[in-house]
Residue, then its C-alpha position, 0 to 999 in steps of 0.5 A: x315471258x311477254x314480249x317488250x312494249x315498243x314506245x309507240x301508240x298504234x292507231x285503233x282506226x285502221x281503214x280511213x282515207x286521206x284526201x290530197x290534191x295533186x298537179x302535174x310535176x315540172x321540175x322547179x316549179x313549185x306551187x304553193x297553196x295558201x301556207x302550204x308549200x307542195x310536195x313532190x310525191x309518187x301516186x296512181x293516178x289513172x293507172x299511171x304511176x309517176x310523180x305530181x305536185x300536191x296539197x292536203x289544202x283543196x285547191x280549186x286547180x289541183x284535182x282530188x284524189x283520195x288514198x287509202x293508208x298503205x296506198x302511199x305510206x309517206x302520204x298517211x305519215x305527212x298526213x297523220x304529223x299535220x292532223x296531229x299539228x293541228x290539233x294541238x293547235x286546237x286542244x292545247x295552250x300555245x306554250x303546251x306543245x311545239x313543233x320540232x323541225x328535222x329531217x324526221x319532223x316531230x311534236x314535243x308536248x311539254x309536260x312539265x317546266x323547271x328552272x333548269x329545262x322543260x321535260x316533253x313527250x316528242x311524238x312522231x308518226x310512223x309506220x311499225x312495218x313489222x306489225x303493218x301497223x300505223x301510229x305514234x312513237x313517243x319519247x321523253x326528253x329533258x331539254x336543259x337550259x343553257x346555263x344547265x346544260x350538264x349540271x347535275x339537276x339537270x342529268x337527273x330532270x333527264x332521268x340519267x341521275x338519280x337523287x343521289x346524284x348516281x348513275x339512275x338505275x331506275x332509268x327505264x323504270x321512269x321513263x314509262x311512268x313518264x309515258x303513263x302520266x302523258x296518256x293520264x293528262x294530254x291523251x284525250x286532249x289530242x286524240x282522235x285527229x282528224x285527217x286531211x278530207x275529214x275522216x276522225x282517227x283514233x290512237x290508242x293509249x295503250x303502248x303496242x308489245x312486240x314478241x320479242x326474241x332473247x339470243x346468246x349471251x356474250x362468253x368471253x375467252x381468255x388465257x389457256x381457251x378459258x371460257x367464262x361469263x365475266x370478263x374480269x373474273x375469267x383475266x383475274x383467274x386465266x391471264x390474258x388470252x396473249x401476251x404483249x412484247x416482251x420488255x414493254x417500259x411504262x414511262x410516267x410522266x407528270x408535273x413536278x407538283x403532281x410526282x406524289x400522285x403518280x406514286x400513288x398511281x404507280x402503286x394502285x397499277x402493281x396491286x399495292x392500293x385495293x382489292x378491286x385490282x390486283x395488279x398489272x403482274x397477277x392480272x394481266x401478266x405484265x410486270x410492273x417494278x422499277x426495272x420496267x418503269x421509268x418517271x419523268x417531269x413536265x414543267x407544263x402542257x405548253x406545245x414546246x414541252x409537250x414535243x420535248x418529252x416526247x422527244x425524250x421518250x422516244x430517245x429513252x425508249x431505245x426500240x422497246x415498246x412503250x406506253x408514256x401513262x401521263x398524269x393531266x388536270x384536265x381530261x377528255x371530257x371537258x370543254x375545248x377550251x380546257x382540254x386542247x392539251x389533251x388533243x395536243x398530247x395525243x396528237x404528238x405521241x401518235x404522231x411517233x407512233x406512241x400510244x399514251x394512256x392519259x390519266x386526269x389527278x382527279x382521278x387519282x387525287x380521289x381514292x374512290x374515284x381510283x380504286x374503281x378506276x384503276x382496273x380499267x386503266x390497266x386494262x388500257x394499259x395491256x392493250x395499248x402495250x401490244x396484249x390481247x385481254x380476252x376475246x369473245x366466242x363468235x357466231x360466225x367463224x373465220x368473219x372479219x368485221x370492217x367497222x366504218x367511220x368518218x371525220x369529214x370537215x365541214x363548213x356552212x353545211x358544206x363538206x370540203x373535207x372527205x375523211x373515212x377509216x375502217x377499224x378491223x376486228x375479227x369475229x371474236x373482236x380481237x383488234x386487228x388495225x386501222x386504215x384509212x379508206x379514203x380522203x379528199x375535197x372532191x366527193x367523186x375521187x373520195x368515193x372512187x378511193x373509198x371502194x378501192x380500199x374496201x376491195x383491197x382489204x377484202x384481196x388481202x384478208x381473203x386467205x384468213x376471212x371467208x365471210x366478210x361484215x361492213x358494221x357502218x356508224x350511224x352517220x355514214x351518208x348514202x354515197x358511202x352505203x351505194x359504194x360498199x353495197x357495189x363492192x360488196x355485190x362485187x366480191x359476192x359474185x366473184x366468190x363462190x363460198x363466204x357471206x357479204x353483208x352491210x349493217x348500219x348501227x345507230x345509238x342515237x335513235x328514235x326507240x325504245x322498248x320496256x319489259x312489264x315482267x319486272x318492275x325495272x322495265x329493262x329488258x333482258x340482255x341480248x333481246x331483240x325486236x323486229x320492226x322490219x324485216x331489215x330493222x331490228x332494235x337490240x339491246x346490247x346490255x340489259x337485265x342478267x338472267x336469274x335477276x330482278x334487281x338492275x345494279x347500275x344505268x342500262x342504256x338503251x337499245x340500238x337499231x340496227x338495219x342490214x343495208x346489203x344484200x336485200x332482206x330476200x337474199x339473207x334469211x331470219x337464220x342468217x341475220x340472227x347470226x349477225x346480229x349475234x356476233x354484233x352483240x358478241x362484239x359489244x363485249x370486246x371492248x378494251x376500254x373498260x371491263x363493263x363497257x358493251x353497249x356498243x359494238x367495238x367495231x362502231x363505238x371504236x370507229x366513234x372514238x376514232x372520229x372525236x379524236x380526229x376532229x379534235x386534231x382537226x380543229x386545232x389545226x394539227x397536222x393529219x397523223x398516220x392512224x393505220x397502226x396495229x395496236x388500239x391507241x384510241x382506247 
């Protein structure tokens, strides 16, 4: 099997020097060379290593110094990204290519220009540390106009959708052909570049292949310890891994105009509607009749109606468990404007510790849309009541997995809320609760609470948990990763057996990977490729082994890097497994029987986040999230 194809062009020059010129750093002054602002750097300069002030332009007052490319690697980045500036300058129309300002500074070469958007190849330098190799990662993108922002040409000028207006699954399979028309038309136009002091580059056209390795597939284990391959089929034929409380009440609520539909929803959930779904009693052992099910009507979604059925569920309920399933209009996929009810409704029922299943009569109005929809539904339904519909085979036994999230306010590009929680699941994802980590104005006292919490979960699992794994979302600032890798250090030394290690988790990324083996281009499921010895890209959903025919979208991969302990203290073996069980976890999401590109320790922790900035900017007051069932879901 070849390795994957990495969305980077490697440089075919590999020794050349750079020339900048350096000043001596005084902290606040910074000079300036014609348009070129200093940059403060780390450089040897007479066998002294510190920091200076420096240009690529020459200067007649700065003095010369001329670097080889690993000598400083952030040097031949800048110095690639303004060779590469320049001539696009030189070789291309003014309205062919732009710059993109950020914190990782890229070109976009336009390649092709609709109505509705532009599509472009962003390019990028970087060093592919896993290789030792310098060069360009190239990416496609579809920026949409305003007014298209959404709409369906404008899904499918991105490649999301195909022509049919369908989830695209030949997604990958188009984004690499969009990468070989580039290097057809603009890859002799821009390259070689020419680096500051003179020296021609040049960029190969050929995207570099990595050996990539393939771990475990996910198995799911079900009622009885069954194990099996699917999901669906392994609840269907087994029953749930555990069952919820026993007496649990399911309590519709809808509009007047709207009791037709929830009749229709009622009868889809008991198995009465599609083969698609047998029913809530034959799936998942939970029964559904009118001795269990309750129905009530809501005039409107308006606050005060809003807090009048809730009293009337919560006065109904009589201590059983419950879960109002709620027929809406809109959803939580529509704008704010239209769906501020929905973050009303989630907020008041939370709010007396209900979890409420909201369903959009879209949904069920339409038979399609309902019969693939309504497994799902139930699914939620079960683990909202308490159940447990299955969990996964772990790589590493008696781990808890602490998934860390926040919804830290800002304003003006400042933070004058601090907010972060944990969502904590075992190793084989079952769900175990959610906490609140920290909260405050003031970043010194957030973070002083924010490593208490940590270390007092660490005390309280310590007699189920002997290793321990922070899964951190992409977003999580540098403050928040210094505190866990001290907490953590912590409990390393105070612990004689167990491990404890931080990963960081980002789906929103610069990479992406292709398979030449098959004409889909999507790697196989559980593939993983080294960038670094601490980075990793892994793809969390792929190609099924034993087939060449993708059936629906595959997203991309993931990166992941180990933040703590240091690569040295954690070896290939180790990390492998923690990337296994990472994988594992994708599988052990609850919201959906196909929904596994992410981990349920950060893809919950994201929910979590949209659901309390949407109370956020309602201004609804703050609401207990640490519960033990997975209201977000």
């Amino acid at each position: 099997m070849r390795g994957v194809v990495l969305n980077f062009f490697p440089l075919a020059t590999e020794q050349f020097t750079i020339t900048l010129y350096h000043f001596p750093f005084v902290e606040g002054e910074r000079p300036r060379c014609g348009d070129e602002e200093a940059v403060r750097r780390h450089l040897d300069v007479d066998g002294k290593h510190d920091f200076y002030w420096t240009f690529f332009q020459r200067s007649k007052d700065g003095t010369e110094v001329v670097c080889k490319p690993f000598d400083n690697v952030y040097v031949t980045i800048d110095a690639l990204r303004l060779a590469l500036i320049q001539s696009c300058r030189n070789n291309l129309a003014l309205g062919q290519f732009r710059v993109i300002e950020g914190i990782h500074q890229r070109v976009e070469v336009i390649t092709k220009t609709y109505p509705e958007g532009s599509q472009v190849i962003s390019l990028e330098p970087y060093l592919l540390r896993s290789r030792g190799q310098f060069g360009f990662l190239a990416d496609f993108r579809f920026h949409p106009t305003k007014e298209d922002r959404g709409t369906r040409r404008s899904l499918q000028l991105s490649l999301s959708l195909d022509k049919h207006g369908r989830p695209n699954p030949n997604f990958y399979a188009d984004r690499y052909s969009q990468l070989a028309a580039f290097v057809t038309k603009f890859h002799e136009q821009i390259f070689p570049l020419q680096v500051p002091g003179g020296q021609e580059v040049t960029v190969g056209s050929q995207l570099v292949e990595i050996q990539s390795e393939t771990l475990a597939v996910k198995n799911y284990v079900v009622g009885s310890d069954v194990e099996s391959r699917s999901q669906f089929m392994g609840v269907k034929q087994s029953g749930p891994l555990k069952q919820g409380p026993e007496g649990t009440h399911l309590h519709f609520l809808y509009r007047p105009e709207d009791r037709p539909l929830s009749h229709d929803l009622f009868r889809a959930l008991r198995g009465d509607t599609f083969r698609t779904f047998p029913g809530m009693e034959r799936m998942f052992r939970l029964p559904i009749s009118k001795e269990n099910v309750s129905g009530a009507a809501m005039s409107d979604f308006s606050s005060s109606e809003i807090q009048r059925i809730k009293d009337q569920v919560v006065a109904d309920a009589s201590g059983r468990k419950v879960v109002p399933i709620v027929l809406t209009s809109f959803s939580r996929h529509d704008a704010p404007e239209e769906n501020a009810a929905y973050w009303n409704l989630k907020h008041a029922f939370l709010s007396a510790g209900l979890p409420i299943q909201v369903v959009a009569t879209e949904t069920v109005a339409d038979k399609n849309k309902l019969k693939w929809s309504a497994a799902s539904i139930g699914l939620q339904v079960f683990a909202k009541a308490g159940g447990t519909p299955w969990k996964v085979r772990p790589r590493t036994e008696r781990c808890l997995i602490v998934g860390i999230g926040q919804a830290h306010r800002k304003s003006k590009e400042r933070i004058d809320r601090y907010f972060a929680y944990s969502v904590l699941t075992d190793s084989s994802g079952v769900f175990e609760e959610v906490r609140v980590l920290g909260e405050g104005q003031d970043e010194e006292n957030y973070i002083q609470s924010f490593a208490a919490s940590l270390r007092s979960i660490f005390t309280e699992y310590s007699s189920r948990f002997s290793s321990f794994v922070i899964h951190a979302t992409f977003a999580i600032r540098r403050s928040e990763l210094e505190s866990i890798a001290t907490v953590l250090s912590e409990q390393r030394k105070q612990t004689d057996s167990g491990e404890f290690v931080s990963l960081k988790f980002n789906d929103r990324n610069r990479f992406f990977g292709f398979m030449l083996d098959h004409n889909s281009r999507v790697p196989y499921e559980s593939t993983v490729v080294p960038l670094s010895q601490n980075e990793f890209l892994v793809w969390f959903e792929g190609l099924q082994y034993g087939q060449s025919i993708v059936r629906g979208m595959i997203g991309g991969p993931l990166h992941v890097a180990f933040t703590y302990p240091h690569h040295e203290d954690l070896s290939l073996e180790q990390k492998r497994a923690y990337l296994q069980d990472a994988i594992n976890l994708s599988g052990a999401n609850w919201r959906g029987f196909n929904a596994k590109s992410l981990p349920v320790s950060v893809y919950y922790a994201q929910l979590i986040a949209r659901y309390l900035k949407e109370f956020d900017n309602l201004g609804l007051p703050a609401v207990n999230v640490d519960t033990l069932t997975p209201w977000f879901l």
